[in-house]
Backbone as CSV, one residue per row, in Angstrom:
resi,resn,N_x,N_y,N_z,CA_x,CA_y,CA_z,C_x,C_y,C_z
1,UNK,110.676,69.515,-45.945,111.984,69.153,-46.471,112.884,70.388,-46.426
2,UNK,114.209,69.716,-45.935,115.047,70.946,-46.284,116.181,71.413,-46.718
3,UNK,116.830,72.208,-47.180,118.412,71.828,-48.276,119.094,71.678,-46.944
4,UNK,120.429,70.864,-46.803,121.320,70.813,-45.897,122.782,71.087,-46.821
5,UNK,123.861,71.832,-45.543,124.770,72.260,-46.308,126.044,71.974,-45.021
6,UNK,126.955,71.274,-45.313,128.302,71.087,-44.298,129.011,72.617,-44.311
7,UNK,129.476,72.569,-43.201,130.609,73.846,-43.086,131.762,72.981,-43.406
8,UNK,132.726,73.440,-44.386,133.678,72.852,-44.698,134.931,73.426,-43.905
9,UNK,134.799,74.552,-43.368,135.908,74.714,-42.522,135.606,74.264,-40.671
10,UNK,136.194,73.031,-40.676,136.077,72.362,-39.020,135.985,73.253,-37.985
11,UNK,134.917,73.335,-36.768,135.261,74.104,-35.568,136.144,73.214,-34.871
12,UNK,136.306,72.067,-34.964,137.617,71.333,-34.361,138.288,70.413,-34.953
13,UNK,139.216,69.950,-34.724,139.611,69.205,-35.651,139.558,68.270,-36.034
14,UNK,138.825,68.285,-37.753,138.174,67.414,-38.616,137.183,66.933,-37.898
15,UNK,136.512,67.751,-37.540,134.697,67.756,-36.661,133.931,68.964,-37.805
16,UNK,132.958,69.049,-38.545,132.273,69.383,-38.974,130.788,69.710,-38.766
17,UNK,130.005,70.738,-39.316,128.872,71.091,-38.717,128.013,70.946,-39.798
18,UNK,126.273,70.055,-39.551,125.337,69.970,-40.922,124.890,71.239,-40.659
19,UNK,124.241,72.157,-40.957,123.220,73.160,-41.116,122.249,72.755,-42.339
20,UNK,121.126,73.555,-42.081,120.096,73.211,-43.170,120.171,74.955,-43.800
21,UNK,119.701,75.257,-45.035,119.729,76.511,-45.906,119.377,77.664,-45.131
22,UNK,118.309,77.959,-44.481,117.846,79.101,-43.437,118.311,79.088,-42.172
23,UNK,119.130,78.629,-41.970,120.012,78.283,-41.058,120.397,80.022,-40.091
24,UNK,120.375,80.706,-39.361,121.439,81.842,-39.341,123.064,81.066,-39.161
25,UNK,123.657,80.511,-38.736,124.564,79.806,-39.003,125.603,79.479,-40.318
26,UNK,124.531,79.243,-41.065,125.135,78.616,-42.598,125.750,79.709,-42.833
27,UNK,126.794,78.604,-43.073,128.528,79.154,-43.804,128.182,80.332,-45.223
28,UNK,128.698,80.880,-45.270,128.921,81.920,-46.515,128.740,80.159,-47.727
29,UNK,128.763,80.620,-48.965,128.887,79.803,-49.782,130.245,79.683,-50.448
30,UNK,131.539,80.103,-49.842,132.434,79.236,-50.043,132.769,78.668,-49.152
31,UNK,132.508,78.801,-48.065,132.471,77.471,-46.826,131.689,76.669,-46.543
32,UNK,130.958,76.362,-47.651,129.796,75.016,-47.433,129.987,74.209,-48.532
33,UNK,129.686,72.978,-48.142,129.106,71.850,-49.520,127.866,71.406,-49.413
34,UNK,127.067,71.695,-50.588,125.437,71.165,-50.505,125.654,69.807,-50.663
35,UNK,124.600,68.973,-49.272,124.164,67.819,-49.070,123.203,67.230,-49.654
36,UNK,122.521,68.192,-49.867,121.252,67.506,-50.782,120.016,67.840,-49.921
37,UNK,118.937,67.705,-50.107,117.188,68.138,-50.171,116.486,66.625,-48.960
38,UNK,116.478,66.843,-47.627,116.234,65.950,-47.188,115.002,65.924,-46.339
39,UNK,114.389,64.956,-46.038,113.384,65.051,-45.087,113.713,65.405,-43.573
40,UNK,114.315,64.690,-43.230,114.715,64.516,-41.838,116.432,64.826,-41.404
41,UNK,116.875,65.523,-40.714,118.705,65.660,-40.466,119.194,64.520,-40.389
42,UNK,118.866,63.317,-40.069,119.650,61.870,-39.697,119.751,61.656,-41.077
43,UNK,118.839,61.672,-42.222,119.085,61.450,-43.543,120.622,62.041,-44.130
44,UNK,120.328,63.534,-43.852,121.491,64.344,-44.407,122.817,64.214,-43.745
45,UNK,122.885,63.869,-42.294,123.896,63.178,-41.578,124.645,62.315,-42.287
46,UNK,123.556,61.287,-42.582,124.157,59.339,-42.926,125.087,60.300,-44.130
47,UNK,123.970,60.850,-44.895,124.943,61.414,-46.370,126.481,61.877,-45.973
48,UNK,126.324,62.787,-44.980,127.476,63.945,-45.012,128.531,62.960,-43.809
49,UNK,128.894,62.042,-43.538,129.454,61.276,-42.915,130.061,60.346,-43.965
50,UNK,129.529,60.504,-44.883,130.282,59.705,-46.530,131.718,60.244,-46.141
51,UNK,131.851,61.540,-46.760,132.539,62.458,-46.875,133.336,63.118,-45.920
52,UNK,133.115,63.094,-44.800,133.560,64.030,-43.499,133.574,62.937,-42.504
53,UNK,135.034,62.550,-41.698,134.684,61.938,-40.435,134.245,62.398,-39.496
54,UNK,133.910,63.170,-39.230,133.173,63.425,-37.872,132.074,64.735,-38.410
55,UNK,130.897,64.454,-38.219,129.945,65.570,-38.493,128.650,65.706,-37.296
56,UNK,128.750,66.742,-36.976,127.643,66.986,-36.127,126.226,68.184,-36.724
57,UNK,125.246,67.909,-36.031,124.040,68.257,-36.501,124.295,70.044,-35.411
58,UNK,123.756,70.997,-36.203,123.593,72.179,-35.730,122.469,72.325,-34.653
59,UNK,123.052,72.414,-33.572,121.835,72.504,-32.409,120.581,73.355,-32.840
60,UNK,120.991,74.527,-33.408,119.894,75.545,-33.594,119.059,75.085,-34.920
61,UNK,119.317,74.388,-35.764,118.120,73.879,-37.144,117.953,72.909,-37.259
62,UNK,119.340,71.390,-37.042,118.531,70.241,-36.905,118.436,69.885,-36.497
63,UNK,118.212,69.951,-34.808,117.657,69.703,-33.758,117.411,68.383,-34.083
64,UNK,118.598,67.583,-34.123,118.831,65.711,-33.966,119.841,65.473,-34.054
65,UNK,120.668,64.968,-32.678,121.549,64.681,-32.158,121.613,63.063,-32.133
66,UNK,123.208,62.290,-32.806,123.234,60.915,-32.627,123.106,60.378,-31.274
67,UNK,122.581,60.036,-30.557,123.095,60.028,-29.102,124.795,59.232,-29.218
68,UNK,125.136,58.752,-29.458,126.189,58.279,-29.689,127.527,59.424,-30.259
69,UNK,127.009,60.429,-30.181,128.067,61.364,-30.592,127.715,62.243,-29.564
70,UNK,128.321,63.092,-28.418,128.231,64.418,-27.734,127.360,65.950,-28.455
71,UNK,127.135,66.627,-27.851,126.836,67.624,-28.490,128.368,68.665,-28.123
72,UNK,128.054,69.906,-28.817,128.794,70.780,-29.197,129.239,70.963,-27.495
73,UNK,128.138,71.432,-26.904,128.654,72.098,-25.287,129.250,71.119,-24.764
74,UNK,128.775,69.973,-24.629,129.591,68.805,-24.359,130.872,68.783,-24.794
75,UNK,131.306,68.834,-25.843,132.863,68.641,-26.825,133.187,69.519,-26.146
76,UNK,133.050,70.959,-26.338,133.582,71.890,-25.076,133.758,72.011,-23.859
77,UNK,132.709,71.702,-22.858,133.294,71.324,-21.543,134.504,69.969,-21.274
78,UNK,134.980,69.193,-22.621,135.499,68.303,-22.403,136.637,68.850,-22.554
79,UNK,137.200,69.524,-23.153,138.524,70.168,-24.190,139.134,71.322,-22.841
């Protein structure tokens, strides 16, 4: 299990990133909101998609991607 935490400041706009706590990634702690203690990233996703329209999973910790959403390099080669 592992804590998950949103970056609250968007790398694009109103696109958001999950990270989990050991993350090297994770936001300082005034740029995050704790998600909560989860088993699996799709859990902490469904959660953090309450809250945030567009959220993507951190390639480097939770390695689980919606297929239905692009990944990061993807969004970038598109832009």
């Amino acid at each position: 299990m592992d804590f998950y935490f949103i970056n609250t400041q968007p790398f694009d706009p109103e696109a958001y990133e999950l990270h989990t706590g050991n993350c090297y990634f994770t936001p300082m702690p005034h740029n995050r909101q704790y998600i909560g203690l989860f088993t699996h990233p799709k859990y902490a996703l469904h959660k953090a998609l309450k809250s945030y329209p567009k959220v993507y999973c951190c390639e480097l910790c939770c390695n689980y991607q919606d297929q239905s959403q692009p990944t990061k390099m993807e969004r970038r080669s598109i832009q």
